[in-house]
N, C-alpha and C positions, 0 to 999 in steps of 0.2 A: 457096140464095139466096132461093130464095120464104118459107121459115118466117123468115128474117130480115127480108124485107120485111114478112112480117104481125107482127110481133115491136116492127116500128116504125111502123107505122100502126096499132098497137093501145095506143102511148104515144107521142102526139105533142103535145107542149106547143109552147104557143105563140111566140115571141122574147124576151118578154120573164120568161116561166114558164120556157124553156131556159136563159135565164142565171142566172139565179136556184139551176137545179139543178143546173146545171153549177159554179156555185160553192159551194153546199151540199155535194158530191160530193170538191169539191177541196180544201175540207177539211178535209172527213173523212181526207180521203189524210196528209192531214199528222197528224194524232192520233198519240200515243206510243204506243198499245200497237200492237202489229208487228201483230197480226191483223186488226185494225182498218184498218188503213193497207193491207193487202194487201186487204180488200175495200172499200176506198172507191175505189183505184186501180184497180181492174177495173170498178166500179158507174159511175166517172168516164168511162172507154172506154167504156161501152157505150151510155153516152147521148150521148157526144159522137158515136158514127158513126153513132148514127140521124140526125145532121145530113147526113149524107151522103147522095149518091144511091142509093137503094134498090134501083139496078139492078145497082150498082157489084158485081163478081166477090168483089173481097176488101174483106174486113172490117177498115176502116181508119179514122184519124178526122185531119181538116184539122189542120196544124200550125198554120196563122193563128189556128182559134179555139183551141187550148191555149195560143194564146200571149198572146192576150184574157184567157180564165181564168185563167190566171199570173199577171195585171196585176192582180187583184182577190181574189186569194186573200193570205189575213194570214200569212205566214211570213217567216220570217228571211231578212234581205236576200242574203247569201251561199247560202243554199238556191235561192232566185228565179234570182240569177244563174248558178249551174251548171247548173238545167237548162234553162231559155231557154237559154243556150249549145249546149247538148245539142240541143235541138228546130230550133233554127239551121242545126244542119248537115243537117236531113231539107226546106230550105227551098225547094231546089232539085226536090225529088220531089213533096213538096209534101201530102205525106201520110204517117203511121208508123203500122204495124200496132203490133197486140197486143204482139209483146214487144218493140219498137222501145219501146213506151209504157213498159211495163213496167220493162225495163233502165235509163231515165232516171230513171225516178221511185225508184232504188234510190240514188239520190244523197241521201235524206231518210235512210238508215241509214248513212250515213257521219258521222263526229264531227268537227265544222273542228279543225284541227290549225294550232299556235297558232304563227309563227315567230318564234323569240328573235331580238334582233338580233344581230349575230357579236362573238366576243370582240375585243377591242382588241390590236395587232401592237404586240409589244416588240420592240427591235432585237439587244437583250440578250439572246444565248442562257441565260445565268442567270433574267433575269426571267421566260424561255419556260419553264425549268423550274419554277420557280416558281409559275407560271399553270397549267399542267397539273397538278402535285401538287394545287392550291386550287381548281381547280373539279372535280374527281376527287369522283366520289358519294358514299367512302370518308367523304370530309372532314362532310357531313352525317350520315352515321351515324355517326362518333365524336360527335357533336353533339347527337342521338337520345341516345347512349350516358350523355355527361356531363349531358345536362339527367337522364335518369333517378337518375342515381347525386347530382344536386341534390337533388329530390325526396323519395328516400331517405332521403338527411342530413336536411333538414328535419322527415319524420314523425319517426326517430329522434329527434331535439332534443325535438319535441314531447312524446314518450313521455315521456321522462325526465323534461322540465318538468312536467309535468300536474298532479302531486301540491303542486308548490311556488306560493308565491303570487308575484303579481307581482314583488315586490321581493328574494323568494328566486331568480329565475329568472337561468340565466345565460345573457345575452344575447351573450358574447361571443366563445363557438364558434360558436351561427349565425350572426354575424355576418360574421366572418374566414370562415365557410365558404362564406356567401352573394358575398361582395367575392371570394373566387379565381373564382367561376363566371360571375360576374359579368364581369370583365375576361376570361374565355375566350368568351363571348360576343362583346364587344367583340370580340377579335381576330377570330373564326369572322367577324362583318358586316366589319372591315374589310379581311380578307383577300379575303374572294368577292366585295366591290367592287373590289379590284384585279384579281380573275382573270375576270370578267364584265364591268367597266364599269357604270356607274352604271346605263345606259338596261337594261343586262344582268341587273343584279342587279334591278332594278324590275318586270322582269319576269314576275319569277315570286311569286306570291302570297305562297306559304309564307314566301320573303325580307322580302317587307313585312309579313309577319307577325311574323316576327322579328325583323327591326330598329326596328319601333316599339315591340318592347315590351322591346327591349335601348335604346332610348333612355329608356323611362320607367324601366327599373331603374337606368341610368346618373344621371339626375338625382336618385330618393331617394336613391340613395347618396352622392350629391355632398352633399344637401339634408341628410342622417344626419351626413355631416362636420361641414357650416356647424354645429350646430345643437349636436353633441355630442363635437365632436373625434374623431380617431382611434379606433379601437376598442382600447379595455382592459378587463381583470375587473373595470375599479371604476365601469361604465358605468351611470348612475341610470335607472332605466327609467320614474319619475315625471318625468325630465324634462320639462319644458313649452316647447313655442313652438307652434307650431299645431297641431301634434299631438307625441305624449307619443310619447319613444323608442320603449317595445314598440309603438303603435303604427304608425308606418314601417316596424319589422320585420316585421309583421305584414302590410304592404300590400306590403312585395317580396314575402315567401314567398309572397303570393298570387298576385302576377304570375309567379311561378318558376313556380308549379303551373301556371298557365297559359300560359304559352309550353308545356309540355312536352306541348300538343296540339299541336304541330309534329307529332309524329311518325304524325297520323292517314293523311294519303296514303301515307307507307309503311309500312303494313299494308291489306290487302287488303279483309277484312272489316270493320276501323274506319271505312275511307274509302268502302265503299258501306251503312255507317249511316247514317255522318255526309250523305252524299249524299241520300241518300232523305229524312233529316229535311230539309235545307234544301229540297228540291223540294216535300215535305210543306206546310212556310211556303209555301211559293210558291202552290201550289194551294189552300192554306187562304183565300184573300181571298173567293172566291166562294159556299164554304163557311162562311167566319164571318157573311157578308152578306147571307143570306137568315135565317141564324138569329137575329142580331140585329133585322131584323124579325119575325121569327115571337116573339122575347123581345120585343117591344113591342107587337103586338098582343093578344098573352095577356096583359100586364100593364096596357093599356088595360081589358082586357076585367073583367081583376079586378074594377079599381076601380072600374069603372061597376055590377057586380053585387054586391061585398062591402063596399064603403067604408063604413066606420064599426060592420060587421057584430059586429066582438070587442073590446071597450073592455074592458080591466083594472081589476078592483076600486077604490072610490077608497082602501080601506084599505090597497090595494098598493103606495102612494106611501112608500117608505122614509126616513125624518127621518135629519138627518146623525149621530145620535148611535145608531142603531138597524144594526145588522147584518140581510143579506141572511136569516145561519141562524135567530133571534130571529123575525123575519116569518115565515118559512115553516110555522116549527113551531104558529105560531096555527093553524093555518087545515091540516084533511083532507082532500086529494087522493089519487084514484085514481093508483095509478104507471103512468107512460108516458100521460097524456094530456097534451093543448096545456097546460092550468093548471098540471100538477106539474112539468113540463121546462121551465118561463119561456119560453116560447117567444112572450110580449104581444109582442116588436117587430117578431114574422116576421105582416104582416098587409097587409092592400092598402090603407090609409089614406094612402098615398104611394106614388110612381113607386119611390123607392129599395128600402122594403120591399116591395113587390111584385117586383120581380125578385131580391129576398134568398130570397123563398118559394117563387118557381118553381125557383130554381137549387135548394132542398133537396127538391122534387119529383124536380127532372131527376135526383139523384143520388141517388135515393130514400132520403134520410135522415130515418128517423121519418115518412114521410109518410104513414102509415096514423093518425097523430097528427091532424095538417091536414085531413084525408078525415072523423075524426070529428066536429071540432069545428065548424067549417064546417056539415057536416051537423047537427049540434043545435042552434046560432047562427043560423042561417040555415034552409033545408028539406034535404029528403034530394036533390032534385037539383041541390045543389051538387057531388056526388062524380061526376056526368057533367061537369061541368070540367074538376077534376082528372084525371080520367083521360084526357081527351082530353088533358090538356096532356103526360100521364106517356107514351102512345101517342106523342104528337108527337115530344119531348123525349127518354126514355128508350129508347123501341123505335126509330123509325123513322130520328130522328138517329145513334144510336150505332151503328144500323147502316151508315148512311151513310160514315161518319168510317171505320169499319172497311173499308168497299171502295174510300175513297179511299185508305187506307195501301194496301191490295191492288194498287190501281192503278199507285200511283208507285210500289211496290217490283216491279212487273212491266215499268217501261221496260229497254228494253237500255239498257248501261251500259257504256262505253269502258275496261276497267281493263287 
């Protein structure tokens, strides 16, 4: 009791310094990576029961004030609301130890679990059969199965066309083979609207994934009819109205291939790529956002130090009758320097060129090019620029980017 009481008169912040930590503290707790979140939730206990009296036997911390910090920590509304619920019930005691705290805040590794609304009551024990066959999982994986075996048919088509020109191509197997997949699509959406219910089938993502893109394959091919009647072997692929037969054909097979990312949630591994890249986008805004300043202050900086530093020859102006190779062969250049690579428009005379020459810094393409010429143009500490910029840009950034993949492909993941 006593090394706890000096443990908290040797950090005592003031009311308005304690909230402050107490919310810094809270959340931390909430951070994805799990180890993180288990030492913010303990660092959060242990400052909140220095709020307590010192004299006090057990090491415990006020439910009132975690339920203050609650109110002012940023998480998801449904997270707030289970464990306020939780600290609710310790309202009466009026105090929750160590793993009273601890067991609540295990509410942040749980995943909300999404409720469909219930299927719709046929009176028809046929229609009931019917319902159960069509929302049965079977029915999506034959689904899986025919978009793949689409997909298939199409590169096959492809192959075979490749060597033919436009108006050799026949357009009227992929065609008739796209139209059967086509109306089995149709059926799959209109079936699993009958066996789920509208509010049922909306549900679920993947559904609205799929039936918007079985309505845009339903209208080119409506649009394929208006435009060129039925499908026969004597179908003109120059055909013209806003766009030319092979065209259309060419914008289903692309929507085919793309529905046929349907089948990433079921597969395990696709669907915690795919997850991690969109979390990636999510976490990249804060990341792109300091870069795109740091890309405007280096490109400020250029221009105030190099503008107007590298002017190209006036005899480099090419007349419309003179070829680029005719010019070059006048005139002997060293190979790989800024003069021999035409590299006059990568220069800081403008905002645009200036961040055209940092990005071929950042990706160090030919920038030992940049580094010489700079340097002979201008003095030799121009190359301290550059390299701060390649340090900034090349090292420090792509290291960064790499421990944010690290980061989001280290969240747990509900699969």
């Amino acid at each position: 009791m006593d090394g706890r009481a000096a443990g908290c008169d040797m950090f005592s912040p003031g009311p308005e310094d304690a909230n402050s930590i107490h919310l810094f503290y809270c959340e931390m707790s909430v951070q994805t990576s799990i180890i993180r979140r288990r030492l913010g939730i303990r660092a959060a206990f242990q400052v909140l029961s220095c709020q307590r009296d010192p004299a006090a036997f057990e090491e415990a911390v006020s439910v009132d004030a975690v339920l203050e910090v609650m109110s002012k920590v940023k998480i998801k509304s449904y997270y707030r609301n289970a464990i306020n619920m939780l600290f609710q019930r310790h309202a009466g005691v009026g105090h929750v130890d160590l793993q009273q705290f601890k067991t609540t805040f295990d509410e942040l590794d749980k995943e909300l679990i999404k409720e469909h609304p219930p299927l719709p009551q046929y009176s028809s024990p046929g229609l009931r059969r019917l319902q159960v066959i069509f929302s049965h999982r079977y029915l999506t994986l034959l689904g899986n199965v025919l978009a793949l075996a689409n997909v298939t048919s199409i590169c096959i088509i492809l192959v075979l066309n490749s060597e033919k020109s436009t108006t050799e191509r026949d357009n009227y197997q992929v065609e008739v083979s796209n139209l059967c997949f086509i109306l089995y699509y149709l059926f799959e959406m209109v079936v699993k609207i009958f066996a789920f219910g509208w509010r049922g089938y909306l549900s679920y993502k993947s559904n609205m994934f799929d039936g918007l893109l079985t309505l845009l394959l339903l209208v080119l091919q409506v649009s394929i009819f208006i435009t060129s009647g039925l499908p026969d072997s004597y179908w003109d692929p120059a055909t013209r109205g806003v766009m030319s037969l092979w065209e259309m054909v060419r914008l289903v097979n692309l929507l085919i291939v793309f529905r046929f990312l349907r089948i990433i949630p079921n597969i395990k591994i696709m669907a915690l790529v795919a997850s991690t890249l969109l979390d990636l986008v999510k976490n990249l805004r804060a990341f792109a956002g300091v870069l795109v300043v740091v890309y405007y202050v280096f490109a400020v900086f250029g221009i105030w130090l190099f503008e107007g530093a590298i002017k190209p020859p006036p005899e480099m102006s090419v007349p419309s009758n003179t070829s680029m190779k005719n010019i070059t062969s006048n005139y002997s250049m060293e190979c790989g320097t800024y003069e021999q690579l035409g590299y006059w428009p990568n220069n800081f005379d403008d905002f645009a060129a200036a961040i055209i020459l940092l990005y071929d810094v950042m990706i160090v393409n030919n920038w030992q090019a940049f580094l010489e010429a700079y340097s002979r143009y201008t003095t030799e500490w121009s190359k301290l620029y550059f390299l701060c910029w390649w340090l900034t840009s090349s090292v420090m950034w792509v290291n960064l980017f790499v421990a944010l993949i690290l980061e989001v492909s280290s969240e747990p993941r509900g699969f």
